[in-house]
ZANULUM-55192 format. One line per field, with one value per residue (C-alpha): residue number from 0; residue in three letters; y negated, z negated, x. Coordinates in nm, 3 decimals, always signed. Each point is the difference from the previous one (the first is absolute). Layout:
k: NUM,...
r: ALA,...
y: Y,...
z: Z,...
x: X,...
//
This chain:
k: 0,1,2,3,4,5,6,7,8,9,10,11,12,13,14,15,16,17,18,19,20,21,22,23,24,25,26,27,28,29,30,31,32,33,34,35,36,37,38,39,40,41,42,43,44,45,46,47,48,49,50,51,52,53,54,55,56,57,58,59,60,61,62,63,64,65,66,67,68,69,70,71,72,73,74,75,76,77,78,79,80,81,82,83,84,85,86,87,88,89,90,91,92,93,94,95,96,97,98,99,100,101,102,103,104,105,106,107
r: UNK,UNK,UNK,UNK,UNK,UNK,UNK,UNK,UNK,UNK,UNK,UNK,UNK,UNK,UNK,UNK,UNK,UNK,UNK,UNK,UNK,UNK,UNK,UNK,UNK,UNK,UNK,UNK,UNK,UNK,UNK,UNK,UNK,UNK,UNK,UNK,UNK,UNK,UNK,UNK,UNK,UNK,UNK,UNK,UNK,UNK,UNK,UNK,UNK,UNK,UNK,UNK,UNK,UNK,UNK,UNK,UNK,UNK,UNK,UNK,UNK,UNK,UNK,UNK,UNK,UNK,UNK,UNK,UNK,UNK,UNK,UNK,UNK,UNK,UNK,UNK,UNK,UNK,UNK,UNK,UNK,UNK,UNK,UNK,UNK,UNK,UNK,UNK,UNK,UNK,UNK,UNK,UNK,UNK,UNK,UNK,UNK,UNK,UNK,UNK,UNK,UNK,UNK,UNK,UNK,UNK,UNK,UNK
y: +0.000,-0.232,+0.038,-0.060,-0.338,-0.099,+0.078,-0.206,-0.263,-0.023,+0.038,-0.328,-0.236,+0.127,-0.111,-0.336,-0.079,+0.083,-0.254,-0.269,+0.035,+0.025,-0.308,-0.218,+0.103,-0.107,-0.347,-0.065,+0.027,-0.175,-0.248,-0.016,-0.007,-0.270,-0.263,+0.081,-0.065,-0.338,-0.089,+0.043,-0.216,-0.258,-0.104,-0.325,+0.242,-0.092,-0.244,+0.101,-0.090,+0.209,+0.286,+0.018,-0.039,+0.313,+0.185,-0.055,+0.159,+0.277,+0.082,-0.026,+0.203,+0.283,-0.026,+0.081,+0.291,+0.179,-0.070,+0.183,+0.277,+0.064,-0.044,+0.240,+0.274,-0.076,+0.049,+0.298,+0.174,-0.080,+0.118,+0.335,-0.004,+0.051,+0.198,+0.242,-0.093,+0.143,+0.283,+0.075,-0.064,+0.191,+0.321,-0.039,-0.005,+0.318,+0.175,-0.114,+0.107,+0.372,+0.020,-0.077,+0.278,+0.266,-0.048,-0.017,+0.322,+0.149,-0.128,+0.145
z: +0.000,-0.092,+0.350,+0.173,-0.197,+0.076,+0.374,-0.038,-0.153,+0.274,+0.307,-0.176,-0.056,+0.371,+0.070,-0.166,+0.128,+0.369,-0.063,-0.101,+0.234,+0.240,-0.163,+0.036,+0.379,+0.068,-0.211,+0.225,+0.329,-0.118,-0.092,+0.322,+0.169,-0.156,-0.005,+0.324,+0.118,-0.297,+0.242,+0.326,-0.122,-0.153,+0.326,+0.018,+0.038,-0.351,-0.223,-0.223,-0.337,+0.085,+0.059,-0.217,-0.265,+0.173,-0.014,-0.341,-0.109,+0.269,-0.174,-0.359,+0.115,+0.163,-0.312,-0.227,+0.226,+0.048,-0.420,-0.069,+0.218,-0.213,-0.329,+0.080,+0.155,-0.326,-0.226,+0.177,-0.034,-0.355,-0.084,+0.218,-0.246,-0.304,+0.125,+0.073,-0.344,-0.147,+0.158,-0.105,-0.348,+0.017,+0.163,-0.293,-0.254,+0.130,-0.009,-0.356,-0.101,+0.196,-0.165,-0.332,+0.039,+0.080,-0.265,-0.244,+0.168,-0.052,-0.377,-0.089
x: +0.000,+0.241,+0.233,-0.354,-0.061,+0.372,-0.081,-0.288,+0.128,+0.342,-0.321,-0.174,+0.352,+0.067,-0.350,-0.017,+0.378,-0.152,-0.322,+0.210,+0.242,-0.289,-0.140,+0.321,+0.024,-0.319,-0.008,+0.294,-0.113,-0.303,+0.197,+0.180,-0.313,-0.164,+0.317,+0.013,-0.353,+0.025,+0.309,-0.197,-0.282,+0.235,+0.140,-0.258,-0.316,-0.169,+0.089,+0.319,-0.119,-0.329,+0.220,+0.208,-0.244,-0.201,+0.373,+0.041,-0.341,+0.074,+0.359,-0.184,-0.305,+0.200,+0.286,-0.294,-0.123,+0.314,+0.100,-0.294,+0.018,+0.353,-0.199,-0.252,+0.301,+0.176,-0.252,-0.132,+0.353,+0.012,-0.379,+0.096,+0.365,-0.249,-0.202,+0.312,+0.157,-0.380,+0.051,+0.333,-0.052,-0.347,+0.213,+0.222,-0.250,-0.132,+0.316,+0.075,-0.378,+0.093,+0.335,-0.179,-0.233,+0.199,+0.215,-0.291,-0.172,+0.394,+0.018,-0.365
//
């Protein structure tokens, strides 16, 4: 049980590592995307203060997207690292409670 939960636990830091760094790819060709579309639009077609007040609450909106797509991966993984942990420790109980018995079946 306990090489199973260690499995487990290596599959989900693999896992979370792969959304994040799926996460940071993403944000960044956003990114690239949108300064460069902000850049296109900048050259005289709208006025520049309009812009770059819409770029600014683009970059904060989409910030505050991507930040909470890691909160939510991060606290998944650590809600799935107690779960794991409850296991382990309720495994061990069991074998204590087993070993207990058998030596109190072995001493009556």
């Amino acid at each position: 049980m306990a090489n199973l939960l260690q499995n487990l636990e290596l599959a989900k830091d693999v896992a979370q590592t792969a959304i994040d760094n799926t996460v940071t790819a993403v944000e960044s060709v956003h990114t690239v995307i949108a300064d460069t579309s902000y850049s296109i639009l900048n050259q005289g077609v709208v006025d520049e203060k309009r812009l770059n007040t819409l770029k600014e609450k683009h970059d904060l909106s989409a910030s505050k997207v991507y930040s909470a797509i890691r909160d939510v991966n991060q606290n998944l993984g650590q809600l799935a690292s107690d779960y794991f942990g409850s296991l382990e420790d309720r495994a061990h109980a069991s074998e204590v409670m087993t070993k207990n018995n058998q030596k109190d079946k072995k001493t009556s």
